[in-house]
ZAGULO-263072 format. One record per residue (C-alpha): x, y, z. Coordinates in steps of 0.05 Angstrom, whole numbers, plus 5000, padded with zeros to 4 digits. Layout:
BEGIN
XYZ;...
This chain:
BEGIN
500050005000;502850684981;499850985045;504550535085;511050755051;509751415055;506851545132;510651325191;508550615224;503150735273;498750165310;493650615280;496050555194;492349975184;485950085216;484550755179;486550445113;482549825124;475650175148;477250695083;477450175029;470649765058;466950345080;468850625001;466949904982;460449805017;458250554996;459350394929;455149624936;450549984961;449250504907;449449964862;444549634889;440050204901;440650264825;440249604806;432749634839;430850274801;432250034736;428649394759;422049774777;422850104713;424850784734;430050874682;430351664690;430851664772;437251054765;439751494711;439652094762;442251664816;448951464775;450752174739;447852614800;452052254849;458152224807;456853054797;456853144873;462752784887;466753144839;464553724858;466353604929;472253394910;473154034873;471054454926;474354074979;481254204946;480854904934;478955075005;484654605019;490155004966;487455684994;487355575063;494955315054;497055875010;494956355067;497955995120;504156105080;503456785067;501556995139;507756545158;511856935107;509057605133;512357425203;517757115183;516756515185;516356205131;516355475114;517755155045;512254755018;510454354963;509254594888;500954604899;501455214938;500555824891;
């Protein structure tokens, strides 16, 4: 796992990537299924919805989620660099 080669070994590495990867797995069964029983009751339009509208949201949290991320960073750096203390960081920050 590329998780464990880059973060130190904790008692608690294995856990947290072991309840990611089901939790991520048994999210996605379940949307499946949940899909699976639309388009078996016929409603083509609402299983349609279910696939693209849920794939829009989490893209767009994703989205979202990363910019706060980038500009939050990039003004922690440039308070830090106001004080003098400034810190190098990686090639995301702007």
């Amino acid at each position: 796992m590329h998780v464990l080669e880059i973060w130190p070994p904790t008692r608690y590495v294995r856990p947290f990537a072991g309840v990611g990867f089901l939790g991520a797995f048994t999210t996605f069964s379940t949307w499946m299924v949940d899909t699976d029983r639309l388009l078996g009751h016929g409603h083509y339009a609402v299983a349609a919805f279910n696939v693209f509208g849920s794939l829009f949201a989490g893209l767009a949290a994703t989205v979202l989620g990363l910019a706060i991320g980038r500009t939050a960073l990039a003004r922690r750096v440039r308070l830090a660099a106001r004080h003098g203390r400034a810190r190098r960081y990686g090639w995301w920050v702007r």
